[in-house]
N, C-alpha and C positions, 0 to 999 in steps of 0.2 A: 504493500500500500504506500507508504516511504517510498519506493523507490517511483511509483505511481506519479505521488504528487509531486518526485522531484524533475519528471523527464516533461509533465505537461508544465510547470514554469518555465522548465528551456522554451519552450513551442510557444510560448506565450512571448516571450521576449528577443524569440530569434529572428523575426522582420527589424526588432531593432537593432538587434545586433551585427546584421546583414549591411543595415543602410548605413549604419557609423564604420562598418567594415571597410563600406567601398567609400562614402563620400569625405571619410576624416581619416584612418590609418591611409587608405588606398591613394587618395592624393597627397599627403604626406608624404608616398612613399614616390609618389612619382615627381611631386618637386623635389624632392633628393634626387633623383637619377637628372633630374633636368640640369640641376648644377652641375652634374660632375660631368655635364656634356657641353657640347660645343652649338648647342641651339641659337644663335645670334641673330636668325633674320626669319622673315617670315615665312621663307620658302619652305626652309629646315623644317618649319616646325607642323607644315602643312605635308610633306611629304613622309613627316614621319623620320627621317632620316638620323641615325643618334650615331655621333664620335665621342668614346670616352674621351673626356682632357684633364678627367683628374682633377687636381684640388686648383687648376688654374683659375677658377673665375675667383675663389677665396682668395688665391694670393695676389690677383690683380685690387680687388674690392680693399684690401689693407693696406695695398700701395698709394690709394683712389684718395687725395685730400680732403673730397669731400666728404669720401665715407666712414673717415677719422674726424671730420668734422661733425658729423651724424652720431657717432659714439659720443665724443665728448654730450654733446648737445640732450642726449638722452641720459646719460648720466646725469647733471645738472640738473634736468629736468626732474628725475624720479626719485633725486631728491627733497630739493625744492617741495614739491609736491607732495610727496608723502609729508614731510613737516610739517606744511603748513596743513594740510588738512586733518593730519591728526591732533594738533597743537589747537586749534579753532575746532574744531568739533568736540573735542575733550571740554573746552572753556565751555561752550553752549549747550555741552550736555550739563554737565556739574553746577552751570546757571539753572535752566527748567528744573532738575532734580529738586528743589527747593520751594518748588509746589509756586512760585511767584505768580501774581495777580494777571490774567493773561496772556498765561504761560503756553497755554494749546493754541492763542493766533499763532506766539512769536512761533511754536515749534512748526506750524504744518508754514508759516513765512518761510522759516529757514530749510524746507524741505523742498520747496517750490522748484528751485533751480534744477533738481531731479529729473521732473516731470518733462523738462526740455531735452532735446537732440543736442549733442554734441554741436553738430552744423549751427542750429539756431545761437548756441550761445556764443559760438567763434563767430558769426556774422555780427552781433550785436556787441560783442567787447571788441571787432575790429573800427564799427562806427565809434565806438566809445574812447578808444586810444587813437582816432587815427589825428596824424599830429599839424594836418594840414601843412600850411607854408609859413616857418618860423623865421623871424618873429611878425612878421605884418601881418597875415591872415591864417590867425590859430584855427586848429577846431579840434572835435572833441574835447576831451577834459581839459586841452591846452585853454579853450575858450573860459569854462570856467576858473580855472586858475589865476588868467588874467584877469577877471573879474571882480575874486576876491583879493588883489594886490598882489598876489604870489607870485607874478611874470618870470621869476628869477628861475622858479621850477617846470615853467616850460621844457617839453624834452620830445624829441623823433619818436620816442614809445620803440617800436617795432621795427621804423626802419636805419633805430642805428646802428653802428656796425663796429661800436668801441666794446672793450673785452674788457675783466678782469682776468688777467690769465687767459686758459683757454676759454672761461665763463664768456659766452656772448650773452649782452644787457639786453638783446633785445628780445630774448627770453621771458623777461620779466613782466612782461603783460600777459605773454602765454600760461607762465606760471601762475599769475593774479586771476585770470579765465578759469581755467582747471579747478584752483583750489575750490572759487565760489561756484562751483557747478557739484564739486563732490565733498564738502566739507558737511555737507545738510546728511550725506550718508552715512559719516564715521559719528556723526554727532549720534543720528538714531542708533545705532551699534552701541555707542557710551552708553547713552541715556537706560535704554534696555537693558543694560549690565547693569549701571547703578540703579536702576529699580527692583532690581531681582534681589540686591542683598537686603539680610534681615532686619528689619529695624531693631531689633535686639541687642546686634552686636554693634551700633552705631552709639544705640541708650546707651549701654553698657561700657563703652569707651569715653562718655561724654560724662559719668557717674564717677570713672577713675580719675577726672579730670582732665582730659587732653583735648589740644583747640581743635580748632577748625581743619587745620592744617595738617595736624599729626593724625587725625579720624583720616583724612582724605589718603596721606600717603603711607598710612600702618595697616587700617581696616577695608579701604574701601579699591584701592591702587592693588591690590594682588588678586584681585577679582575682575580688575579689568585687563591686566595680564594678557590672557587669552583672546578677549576681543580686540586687543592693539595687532599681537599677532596677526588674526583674520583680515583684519582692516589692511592691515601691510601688503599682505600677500594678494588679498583685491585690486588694492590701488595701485599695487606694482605692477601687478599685472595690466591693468590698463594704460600705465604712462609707459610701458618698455613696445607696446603697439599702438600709441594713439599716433591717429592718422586725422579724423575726421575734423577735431578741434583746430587743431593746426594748420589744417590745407586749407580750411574756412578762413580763419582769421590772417592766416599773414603766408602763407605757402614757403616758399622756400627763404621768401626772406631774401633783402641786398647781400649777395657774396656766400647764397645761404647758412644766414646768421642763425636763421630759426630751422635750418632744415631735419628732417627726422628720416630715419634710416625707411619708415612706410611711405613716406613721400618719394623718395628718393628709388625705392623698391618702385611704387606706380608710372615714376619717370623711364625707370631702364626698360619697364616689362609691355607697359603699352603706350607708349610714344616713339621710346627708342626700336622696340620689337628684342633686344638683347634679351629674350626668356632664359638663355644660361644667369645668368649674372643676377637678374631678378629673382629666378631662383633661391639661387646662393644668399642674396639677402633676405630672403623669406624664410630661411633654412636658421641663418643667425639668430632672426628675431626668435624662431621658436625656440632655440637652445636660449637665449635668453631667459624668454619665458619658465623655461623646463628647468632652469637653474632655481628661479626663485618659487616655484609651485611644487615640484617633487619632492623637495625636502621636505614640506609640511606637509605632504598628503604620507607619506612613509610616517610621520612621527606622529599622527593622528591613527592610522592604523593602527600604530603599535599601541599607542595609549586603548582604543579601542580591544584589542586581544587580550 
């Protein structure tokens, strides 16, 4: 009977199994053969024709300035970005927790930005930063700055092309986009954890005499432990492939300042027709990805066994 109910589960779940077979391992498996081929043009790829060339398009792609410029930029980025949205959504969770007067507007306010496409909010923070013609005819926030007497803080936003280091600054409005589009979901993530602990053990630390402070980072801070983790491993995952925010709001960017290794993958694979080499950075991003995801899904199992 056991063995009954365990063969009709399979038969239940084997059309799924089948379609994530063929449309998620099975191209996976064949943009890997695409990179390590010589597919450059459109003909190649229409007639089918495949030359191994080996790890060339990888070692072309490391030589490629921009796609050292694309690493950096990604780096910076999923930084930036996991801080500030875990930093901001911690502060606005641990705000609402506190039961304050209005607290259910500000939280579905601060969840809002959710509800929108990536595209929408890269269109509306590129009207927002765009830096017009300095200094005669500002616009966007440049407009209001001059307004409120601040003129000193006029700045290019997005199309300037000065660095700290390898850091390009004109990141920083991309990085300002991101955070308030995902900072409303690390907040619900806090907030959910901090609700779940007991008021018991909060009385109860409050009773021994410890402020505000030391309840937050003694009692209440190792329970949120876990969901910082989650939160990490989500948002990392979305900054080491976001494409949509980015090509909306400022694309490759002057000298591309702002370029990201998906952008850059859409350039080679369907404008250029280079499907080797597009490949090959499609292959990086998912070891990327597979860098920061597998280890928590193995240490989640095990914790699970």
């Amino acid at each position: 009977m056991h063995k009954k109910k365990k063969w009709l589960g399979f038969l239940i779940i084997s059309p799924t199994l089948v379609v994530i077979g063929v449309f998620v391992y099975g191209f996976i498996g064949a943009t890997v053969r695409a990179s390590l081929s010589d597919w450059n043009s459109f003909r190649k790829l229409l007639s089918g024709e495949f030359v191994f060339s080996g790890l060339r398009n990888y070692e072309r792609l490391f030589a490629d300035w921009r796609f050292q410029t694309d690493m950096w930029n990604t780096l910076f980025f999923t930084v930036f970005f996991l801080f500030g949205c875990l930093l901001i959504g911690l502060i606005l969770a641990a705000l609402l927790d506190r039961n304050l007067k209005g607290g259910r507007i500000f939280q579905s306010i601060f969840l809002f930005p959710m509800a929108l496409s990536l595209v929408v909010t890269g269109t509306v923070w590129r009207w927002f930063f765009a830096p017009g013609i300095l200094p005669n005819d500002p616009a966007g926030v440049n407009v209001l700055l001059g307004q409120v007497g601040l003129k000193s803080l006029q700045w290019g936003w997005f199309t300037v092309t000065d660095t700290i280091g390898p850091f390009n600054l004109a990141l920083v409005p991309v990085i300002i986009a991101a955070v308030w589009q995902l900072s409303g979901y690390t907040m619900a993530m806090y907030l959910a954890g901090l609700r779940a602990i007991p008021e018991s053990m909060t009385e109860a630390a409050r009773v021994d005499g410890a402020s505000g402070w030391q309840i937050f980072w003694k009692v209440k801070w190792p329970f949120l432990k876990p969901i910082t983790l989650s939160a990490m491993i989500i948002l990392g995952h979305i900054s080491l492939k976001i494409f949509d925010l980015v090509y909306s709001m400022t694309g490759s960017g002057p000298k591309n300042v702002t370029d990201m290794p998906s952008i850059y993958m859409f350039e080679k694979t369907f404008r250029s027709n280079r499907y080797a080499e597009g490949s090959a950075i499609a292959v990086i991003m998912l070891l990327m990805v597979a860098v920061v995801i597998i280890p928590y899904l193995v240490s989640t199992l095990r914790k699970s066994d």
